[in-house]
N, C-alpha and C positions, 0 to 999 in steps of 0.2 A: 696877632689878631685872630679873632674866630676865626673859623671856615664858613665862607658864606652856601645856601644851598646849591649854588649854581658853581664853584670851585669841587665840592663834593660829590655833584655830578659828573664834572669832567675825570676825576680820580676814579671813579666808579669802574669808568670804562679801560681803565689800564689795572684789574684787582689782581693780574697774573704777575705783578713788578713784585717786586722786593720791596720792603719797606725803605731802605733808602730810597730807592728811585722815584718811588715814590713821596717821600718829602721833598726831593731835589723841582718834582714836577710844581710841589706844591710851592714853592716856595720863589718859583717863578711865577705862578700867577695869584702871590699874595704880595708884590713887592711892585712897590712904585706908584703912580698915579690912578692907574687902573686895577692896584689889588682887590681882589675879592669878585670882580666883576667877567671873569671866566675869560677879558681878552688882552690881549700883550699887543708893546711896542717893543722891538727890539734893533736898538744900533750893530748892525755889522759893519767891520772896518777891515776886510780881507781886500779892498782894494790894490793897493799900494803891491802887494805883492802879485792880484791878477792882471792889472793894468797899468801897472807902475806907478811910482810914486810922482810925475811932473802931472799927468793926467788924472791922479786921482786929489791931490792937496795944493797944486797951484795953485788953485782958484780960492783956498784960503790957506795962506803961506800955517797959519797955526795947526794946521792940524798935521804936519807934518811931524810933530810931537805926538807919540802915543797917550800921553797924559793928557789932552787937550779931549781927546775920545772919553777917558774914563771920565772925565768931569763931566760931557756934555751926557752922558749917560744918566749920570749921576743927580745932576742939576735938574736934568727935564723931568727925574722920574720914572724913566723906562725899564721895563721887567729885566732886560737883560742887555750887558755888550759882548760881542762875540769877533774874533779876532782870530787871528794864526799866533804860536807860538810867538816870534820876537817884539813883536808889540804888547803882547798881549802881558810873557814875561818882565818887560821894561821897569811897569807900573805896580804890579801885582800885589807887592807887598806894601807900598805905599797906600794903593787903594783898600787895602784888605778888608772885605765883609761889606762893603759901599754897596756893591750891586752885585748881581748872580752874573758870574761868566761863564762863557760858553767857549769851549778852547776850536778852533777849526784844525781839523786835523787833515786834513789834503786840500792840496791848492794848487794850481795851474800859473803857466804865465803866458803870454804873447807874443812870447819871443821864435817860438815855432809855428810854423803852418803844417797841421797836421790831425788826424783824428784826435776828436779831444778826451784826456786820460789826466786828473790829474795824480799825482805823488803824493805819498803819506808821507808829512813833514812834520807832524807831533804826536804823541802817545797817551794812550788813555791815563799810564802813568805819571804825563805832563801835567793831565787837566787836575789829577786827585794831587798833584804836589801844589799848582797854584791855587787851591779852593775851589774848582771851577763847580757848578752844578752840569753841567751835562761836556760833550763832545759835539761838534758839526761836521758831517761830510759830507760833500757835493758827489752825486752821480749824474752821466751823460747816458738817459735815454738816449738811442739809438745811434750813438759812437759804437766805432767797431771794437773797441774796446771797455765797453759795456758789462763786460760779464765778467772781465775783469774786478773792475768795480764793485758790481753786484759781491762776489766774491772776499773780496778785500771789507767792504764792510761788513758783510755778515761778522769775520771774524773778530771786527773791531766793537760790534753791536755786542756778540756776546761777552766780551770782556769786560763794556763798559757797563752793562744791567748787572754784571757777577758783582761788580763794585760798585754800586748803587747811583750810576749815574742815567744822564737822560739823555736820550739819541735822538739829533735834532738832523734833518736830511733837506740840504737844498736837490733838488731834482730838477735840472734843466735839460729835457729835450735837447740835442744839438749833435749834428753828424751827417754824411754825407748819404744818410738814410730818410735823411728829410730835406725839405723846403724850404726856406727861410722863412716864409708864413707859416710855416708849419709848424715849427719851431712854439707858437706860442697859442697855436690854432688847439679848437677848446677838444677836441677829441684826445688830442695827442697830452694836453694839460692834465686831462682826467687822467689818463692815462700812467702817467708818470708821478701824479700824485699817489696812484693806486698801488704803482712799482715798491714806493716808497714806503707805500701802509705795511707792504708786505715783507719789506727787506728790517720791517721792526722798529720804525721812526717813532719817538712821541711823537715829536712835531714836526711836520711836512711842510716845506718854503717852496713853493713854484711860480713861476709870472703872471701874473694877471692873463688871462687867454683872451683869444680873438674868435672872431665867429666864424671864420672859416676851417674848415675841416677836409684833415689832411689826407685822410683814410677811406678810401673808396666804400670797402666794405661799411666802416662807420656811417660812414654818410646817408645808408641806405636804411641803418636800422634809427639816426635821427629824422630822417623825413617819415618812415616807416611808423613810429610812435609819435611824433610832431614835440619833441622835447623841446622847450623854448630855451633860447638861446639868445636871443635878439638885443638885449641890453646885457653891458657890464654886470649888472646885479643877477641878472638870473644864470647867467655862466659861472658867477660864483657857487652860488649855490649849487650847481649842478657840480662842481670840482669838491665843493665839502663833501657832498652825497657820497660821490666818487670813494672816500674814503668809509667804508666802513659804516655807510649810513650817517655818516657824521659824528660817526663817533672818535675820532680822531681828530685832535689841534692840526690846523692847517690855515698857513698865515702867507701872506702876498706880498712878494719883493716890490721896492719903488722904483726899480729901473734906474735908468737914466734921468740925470737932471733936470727938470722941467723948474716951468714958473709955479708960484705957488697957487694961483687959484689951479690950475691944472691938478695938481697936488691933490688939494682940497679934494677936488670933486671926484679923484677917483676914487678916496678913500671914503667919502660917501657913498659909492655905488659898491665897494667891498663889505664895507659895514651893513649895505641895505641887502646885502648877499648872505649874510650872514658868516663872513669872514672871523676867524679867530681873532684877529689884529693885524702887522704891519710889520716888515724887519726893513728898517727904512736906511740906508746909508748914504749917499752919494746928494741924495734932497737935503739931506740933515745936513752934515758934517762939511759939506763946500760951503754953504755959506756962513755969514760970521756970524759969533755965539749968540748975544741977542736975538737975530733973525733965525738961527736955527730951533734956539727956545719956542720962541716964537709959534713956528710953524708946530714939533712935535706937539705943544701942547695943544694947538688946534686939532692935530690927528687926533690926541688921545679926547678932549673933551667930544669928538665926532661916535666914538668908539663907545665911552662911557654913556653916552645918549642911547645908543643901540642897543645896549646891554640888559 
């Protein structure tokens, strides 16, 4: 398809990539329902391996099949599915060229209580064997092993831009340096989005934030300038800013399983935030495909209206 004006704007902003990385970028926001329209849905299915698989696909015995994910990707129309290595490998070749994947190349599990750090468990050389368009890796703002991290990706960032892929960064606050409010609280969000801009991400994945603020210092220069904060929607906005003026993709996990008008409404207040899109797992893929269809399409026609 053409490039629409608003695709060729977001490209703009990354003109330092390589030209593969930049097809890879592009090619994620020209595929599926919302092509050409500058925002993504994207299914992640790293559950199984952060929280195991009775807690992550009980609740719909099918999706304990990797192939059950490619389809539901596939079927809704979503820009991307992104996964760890062994599911992700299962399908690969069967699914080939269906939809842009995203390989997750470190992952954590539950099984320990302890600063959270997780393991590089695939290689950028995994994502370029199965076709993937970019790589994903999670960092732990304010874990004591953080710099680690920090570390550890730079050298995976650079390997993956040498080879024309896209570097996607979940960024979750989380550590015995914060609060559990804090954790999601909008200072520490911006924050960790910013981390993110900076460690090289195209696209940056953080939680939806709350409006409490975790940072003493912060707190002084939000009362100090009076940034609003007050609704979901303007906290988004204030977390795209966060990046680079907004000049950076920056998209908003769905959490934990709610009902679906809950669903619904938050993803109008990210959309009315001016959210990039949605990497929706746990909403989508527990329940059954109908109703999963379902729902996705309602995020994406919410998304598509905004655009």
């Amino acid at each position: 398809m053409a490039f629409t004006d608003r695709v060729k704007e977001i490209l703009s902003w990354y003109s330092s990539e390589n030209p593969g990385t930049l097809t890879n970028i592009a090619r994620l926001l020209n595929h599926g329902t919302l092509a050409g329209t500058g925002k993504l849905v994207i299914l992640p299915v790293d559950q199984g391996f952060e929280h195991g698989p009775v807690r992550s696909f009980a609740p719909n015995p099918a999706a304990y099949d990797p192939a059950y994910h490619y389809e539901l990707a596939i079927d809704a129309g979503c820009n991307a599915y992104a996964a760890p290595l062994g599911s992700m490998e299962q399908c690969a070749g069967k699914f080939a060229g269906q939809v842009p994947l995203i390989l997750k190349v470190n992952n954590s599990d539950t099984l320990a209580k302890m600063e959270p750090c997780s393991a590089i468990t695939s290689s950028v050389e995994d994502a370029l064997r199965l076709g993937c368009v970019g790589i994903g890796y999670t960092i732990y703002p304010a874990s004591g092993q953080r710099n680690t991290m920090y570390q550890d990706l730079r050298e995976i960032t650079i390997e993956a831009k040498r080879k024309g892929l896209v570097s996607v960064v979940w960024s979750y606050p989380r550590g015995t340096g914060l609060s559990k409010a804090g954790e999601t609280g909008i200072d520490v969000c911006c924050y960790a989005a910013q981390i993110a801009a900076q460690l090289g991400a195209h696209l940056i994945k953080v939680k939806p934030p709350s409006a409490h603020i975790e940072q003493e210092e912060a707190k002084k220069v939000y009362e100090k300038y009076q940034i609003p904060i007050g609704t979901l929607s303007e906290r988004i906005k204030h977390v795209v800013t966060s990046c680079f003026g907004g000049k950076r993709i920056v998209i908003f996990s769905g959490g934990e399983a709610k009902g679906t008008d809950a669903v619904l409404e938050e993803v109008r207040q990210l959309a009315a935030g001016g959210s990039f899109g949605s990497i929706m797992g746990r909403n989508a893929f527990q329940r059954q495909k109908p109703d999963a269809l379902k729902l996705l399409a309602d995020v994406m026609s919410i998304y598509k209206q905004a655009s």
